[in-house]
VOPAGU-2260 file (C-alpha; in pm, 1 decimal, decimal comma):
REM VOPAGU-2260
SITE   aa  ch    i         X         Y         Z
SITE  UNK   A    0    6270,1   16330,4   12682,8
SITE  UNK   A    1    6042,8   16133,8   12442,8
SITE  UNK   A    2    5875,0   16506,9   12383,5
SITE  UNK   A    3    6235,3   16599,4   12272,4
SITE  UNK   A    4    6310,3   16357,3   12044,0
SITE  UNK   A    5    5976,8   16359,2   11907,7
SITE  UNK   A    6    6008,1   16775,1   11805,7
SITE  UNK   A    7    6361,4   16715,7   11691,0
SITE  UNK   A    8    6220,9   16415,6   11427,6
SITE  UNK   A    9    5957,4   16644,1   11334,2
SITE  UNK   A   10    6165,4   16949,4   11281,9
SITE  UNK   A   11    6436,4   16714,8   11073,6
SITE  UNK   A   12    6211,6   16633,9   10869,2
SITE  UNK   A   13    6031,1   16935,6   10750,9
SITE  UNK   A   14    6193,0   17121,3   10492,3
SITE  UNK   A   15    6438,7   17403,3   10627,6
SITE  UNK   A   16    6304,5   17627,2   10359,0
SITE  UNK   A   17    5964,5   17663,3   10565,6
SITE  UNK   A   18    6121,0   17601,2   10927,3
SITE  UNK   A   19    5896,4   17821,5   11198,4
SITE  UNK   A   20    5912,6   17787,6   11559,6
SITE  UNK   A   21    5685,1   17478,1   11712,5
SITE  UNK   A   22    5555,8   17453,0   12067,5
SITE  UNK   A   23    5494,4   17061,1   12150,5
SITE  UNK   A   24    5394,0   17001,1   12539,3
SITE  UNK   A   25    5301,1   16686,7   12746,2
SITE  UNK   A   26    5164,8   16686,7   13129,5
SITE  UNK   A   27    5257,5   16414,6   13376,8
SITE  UNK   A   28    5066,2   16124,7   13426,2
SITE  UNK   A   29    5219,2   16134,0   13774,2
SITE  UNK   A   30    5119,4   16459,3   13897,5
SITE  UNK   A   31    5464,3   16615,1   13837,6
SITE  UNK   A   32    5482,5   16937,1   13638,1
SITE  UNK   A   33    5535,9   16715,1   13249,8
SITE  UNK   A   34    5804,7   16899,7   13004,3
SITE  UNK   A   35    5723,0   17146,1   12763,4
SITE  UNK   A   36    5965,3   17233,0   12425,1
SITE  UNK   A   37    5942,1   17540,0   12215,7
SITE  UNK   A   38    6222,9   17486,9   11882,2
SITE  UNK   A   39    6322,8   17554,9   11575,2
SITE  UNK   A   40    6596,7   17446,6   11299,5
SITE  UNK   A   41    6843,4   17658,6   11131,4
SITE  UNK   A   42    6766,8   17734,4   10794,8
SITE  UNK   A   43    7036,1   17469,9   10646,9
SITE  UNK   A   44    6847,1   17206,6   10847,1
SITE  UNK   A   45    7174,3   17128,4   11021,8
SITE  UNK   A   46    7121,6   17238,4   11362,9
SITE  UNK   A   47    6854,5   17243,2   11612,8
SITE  UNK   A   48    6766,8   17493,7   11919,1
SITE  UNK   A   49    6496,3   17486,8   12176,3
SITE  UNK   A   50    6389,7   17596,8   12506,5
SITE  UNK   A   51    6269,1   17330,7   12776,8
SITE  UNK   A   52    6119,8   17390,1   13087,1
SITE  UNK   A   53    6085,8   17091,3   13335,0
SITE  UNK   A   54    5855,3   17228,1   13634,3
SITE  UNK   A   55    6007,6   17617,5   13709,9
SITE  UNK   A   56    6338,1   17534,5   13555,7
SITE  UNK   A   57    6419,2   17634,9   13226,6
SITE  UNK   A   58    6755,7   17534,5   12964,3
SITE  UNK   A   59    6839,2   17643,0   12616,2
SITE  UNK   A   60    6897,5   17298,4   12397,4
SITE  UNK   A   61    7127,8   17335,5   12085,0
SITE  UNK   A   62    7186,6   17003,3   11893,9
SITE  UNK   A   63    7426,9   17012,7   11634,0
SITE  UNK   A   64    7487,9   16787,2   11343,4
SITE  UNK   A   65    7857,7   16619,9   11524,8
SITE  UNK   A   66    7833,7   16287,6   11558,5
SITE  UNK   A   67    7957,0   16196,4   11885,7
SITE  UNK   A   68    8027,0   15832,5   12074,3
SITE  UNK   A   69    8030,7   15760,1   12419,8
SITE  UNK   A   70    8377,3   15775,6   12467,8
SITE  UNK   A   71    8383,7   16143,9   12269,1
SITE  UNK   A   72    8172,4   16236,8   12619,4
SITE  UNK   A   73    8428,1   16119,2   12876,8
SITE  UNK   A   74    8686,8   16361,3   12688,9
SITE  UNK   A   75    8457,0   16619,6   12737,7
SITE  UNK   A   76    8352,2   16646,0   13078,1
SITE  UNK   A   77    8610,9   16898,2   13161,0
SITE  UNK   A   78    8608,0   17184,0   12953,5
SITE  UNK   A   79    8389,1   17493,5   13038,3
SITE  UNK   A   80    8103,7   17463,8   12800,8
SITE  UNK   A   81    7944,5   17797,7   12757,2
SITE  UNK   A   82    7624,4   17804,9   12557,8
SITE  UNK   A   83    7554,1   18135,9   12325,0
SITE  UNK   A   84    7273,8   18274,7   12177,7
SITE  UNK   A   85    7205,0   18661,8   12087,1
SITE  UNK   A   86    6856,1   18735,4   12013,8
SITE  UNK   A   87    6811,6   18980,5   11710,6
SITE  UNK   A   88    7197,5   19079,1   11717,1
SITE  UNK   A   89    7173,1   19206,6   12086,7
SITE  UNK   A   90    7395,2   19134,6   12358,8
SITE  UNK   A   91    7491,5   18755,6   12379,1
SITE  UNK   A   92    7350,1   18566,1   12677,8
SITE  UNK   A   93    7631,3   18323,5   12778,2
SITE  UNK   A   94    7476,2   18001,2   12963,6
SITE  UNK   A   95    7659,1   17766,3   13172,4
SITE  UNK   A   96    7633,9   17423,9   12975,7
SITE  UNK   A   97    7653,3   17038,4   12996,8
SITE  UNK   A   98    7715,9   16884,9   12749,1
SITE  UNK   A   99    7602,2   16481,6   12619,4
SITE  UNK   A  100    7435,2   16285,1   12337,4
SITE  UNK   A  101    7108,4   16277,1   12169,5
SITE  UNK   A  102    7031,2   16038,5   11880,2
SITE  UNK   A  103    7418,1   16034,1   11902,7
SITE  UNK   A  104    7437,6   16392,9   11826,9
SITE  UNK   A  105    7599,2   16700,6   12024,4
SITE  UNK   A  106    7367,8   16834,1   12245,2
SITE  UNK   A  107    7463,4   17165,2   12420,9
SITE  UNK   A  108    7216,1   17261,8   12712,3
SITE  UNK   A  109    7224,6   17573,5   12906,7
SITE  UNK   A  110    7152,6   17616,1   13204,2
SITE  UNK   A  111    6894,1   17851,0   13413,3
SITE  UNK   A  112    6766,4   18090,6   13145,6
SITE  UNK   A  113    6579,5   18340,2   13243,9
SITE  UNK   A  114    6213,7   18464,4   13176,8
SITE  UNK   A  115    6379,1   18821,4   13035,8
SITE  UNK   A  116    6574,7   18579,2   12767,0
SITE  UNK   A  117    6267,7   18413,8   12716,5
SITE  UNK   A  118    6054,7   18696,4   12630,8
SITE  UNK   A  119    6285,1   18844,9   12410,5
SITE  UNK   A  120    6317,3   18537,5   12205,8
SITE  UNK   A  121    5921,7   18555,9   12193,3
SITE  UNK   A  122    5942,2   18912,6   12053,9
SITE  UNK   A  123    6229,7   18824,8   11804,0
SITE  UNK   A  124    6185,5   18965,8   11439,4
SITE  UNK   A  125    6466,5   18843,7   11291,5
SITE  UNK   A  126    6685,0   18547,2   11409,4
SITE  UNK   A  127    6866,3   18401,5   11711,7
SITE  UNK   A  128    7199,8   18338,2   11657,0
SITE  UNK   A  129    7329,3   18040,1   11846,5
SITE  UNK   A  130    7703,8   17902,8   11931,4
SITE  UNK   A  131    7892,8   17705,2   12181,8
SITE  UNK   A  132    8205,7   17837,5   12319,4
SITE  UNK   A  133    8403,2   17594,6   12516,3
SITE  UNK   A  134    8717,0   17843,6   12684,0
SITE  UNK   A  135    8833,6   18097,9   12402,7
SITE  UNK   A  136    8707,2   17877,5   12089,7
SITE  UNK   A  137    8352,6   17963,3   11962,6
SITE  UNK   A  138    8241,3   17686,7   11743,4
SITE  UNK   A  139    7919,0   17530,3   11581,3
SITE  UNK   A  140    7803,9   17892,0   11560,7
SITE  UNK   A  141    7475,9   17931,9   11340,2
SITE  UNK   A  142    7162,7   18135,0   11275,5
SITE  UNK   A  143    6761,5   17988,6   11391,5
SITE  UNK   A  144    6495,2   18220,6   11194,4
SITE  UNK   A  145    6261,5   18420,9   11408,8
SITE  UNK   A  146    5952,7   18305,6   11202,0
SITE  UNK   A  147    5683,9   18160,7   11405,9
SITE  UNK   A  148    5851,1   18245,3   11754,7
SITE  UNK   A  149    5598,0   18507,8   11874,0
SITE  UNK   A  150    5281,5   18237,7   11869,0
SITE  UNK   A  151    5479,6   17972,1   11973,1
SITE  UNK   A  152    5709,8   18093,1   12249,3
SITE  UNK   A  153    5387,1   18262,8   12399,2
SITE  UNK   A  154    5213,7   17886,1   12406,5
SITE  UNK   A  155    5548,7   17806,6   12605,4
SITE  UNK   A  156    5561,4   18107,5   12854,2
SITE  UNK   A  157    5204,3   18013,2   12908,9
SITE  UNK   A  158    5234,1   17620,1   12972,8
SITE  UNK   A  159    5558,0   17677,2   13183,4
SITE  UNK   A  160    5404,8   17984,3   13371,8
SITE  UNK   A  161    5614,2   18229,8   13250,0
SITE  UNK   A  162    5446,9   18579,7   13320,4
SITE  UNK   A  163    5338,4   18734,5   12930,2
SITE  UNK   A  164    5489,1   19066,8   13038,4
């Protein structure tokens, strides 16, 4: 998680003129198979996506700039969070989500994205539009630049053994 916060910081702070995909990864010290994070910011600087892969496993991470409490998350435990993203304006992949707080921001993760998704995020050229839709309401909806995402997503599908092709 440190690796996480640790990308987000960095991203927050870089200007959102110049924002580029960044691939930051750690191994275990226990033998397990670490975390590795592959992100960007939208160009406003407001929100933040990534991809995550913890051993074979894989999630989409969109953190958005609502501030939410503790008790916000017990209200929210119910609803059917879908997470969105549509790479290049192609057809939207719609991800199971759970939903909780990071540095007491909205974090959106998707479940079980697959190594097709990931690949065509790697060979963006544009932008990946990202959005949560929880039942009929699509909300937080915003655009992450493509710049950057070839290098770094391939650095990714490497460290999480993700085949190139």
């Amino acid at each position: 998680m440190k690796i996480l916060y640790g990308l987000t910081a960095l991203l927050f702070l870089a200007s959102p003129v110049f924002a580029a995909w960044e691939y930051e990864g750690q191994e275990s010290d226990f033998g397990s198979s670490g975390q590795h994070v592959v992100a960007n910011m939208s160009e406003d600087g407001n929100y933040f996506f990534a991809f995550r892969c913890i051993g074979k496993e894989t999630q989409a991470v969109f953190l958005t700039p609502e501030v939410l409490e503790n008790a916000d998350l017990s209200l929210t435990k119910d609803l059917p969070f879908r997470l969105l993203f549509k790479i290049d304006g192609g057809d939207a992949s719609n991800l199971p989500a759970t939903v909780d707080s990071a540095l007491r921001q909205l974090r959106v993760t998707g479940e079980n994205v697959s190594d097709e998704q990931i690949k065509f995020a790697r060979d963006a050229t544009k932008s990946i539009s990202v959005a949560i839709k929880i039942g009929d309401l699509v909300v937080h909806e915003t655009r992450i630049s493509a710049r950057g995402s070839t290098d770094a997503i391939s650095k990714f599908m490497k460290a999480c053994g993700i085949p190139e092709n």
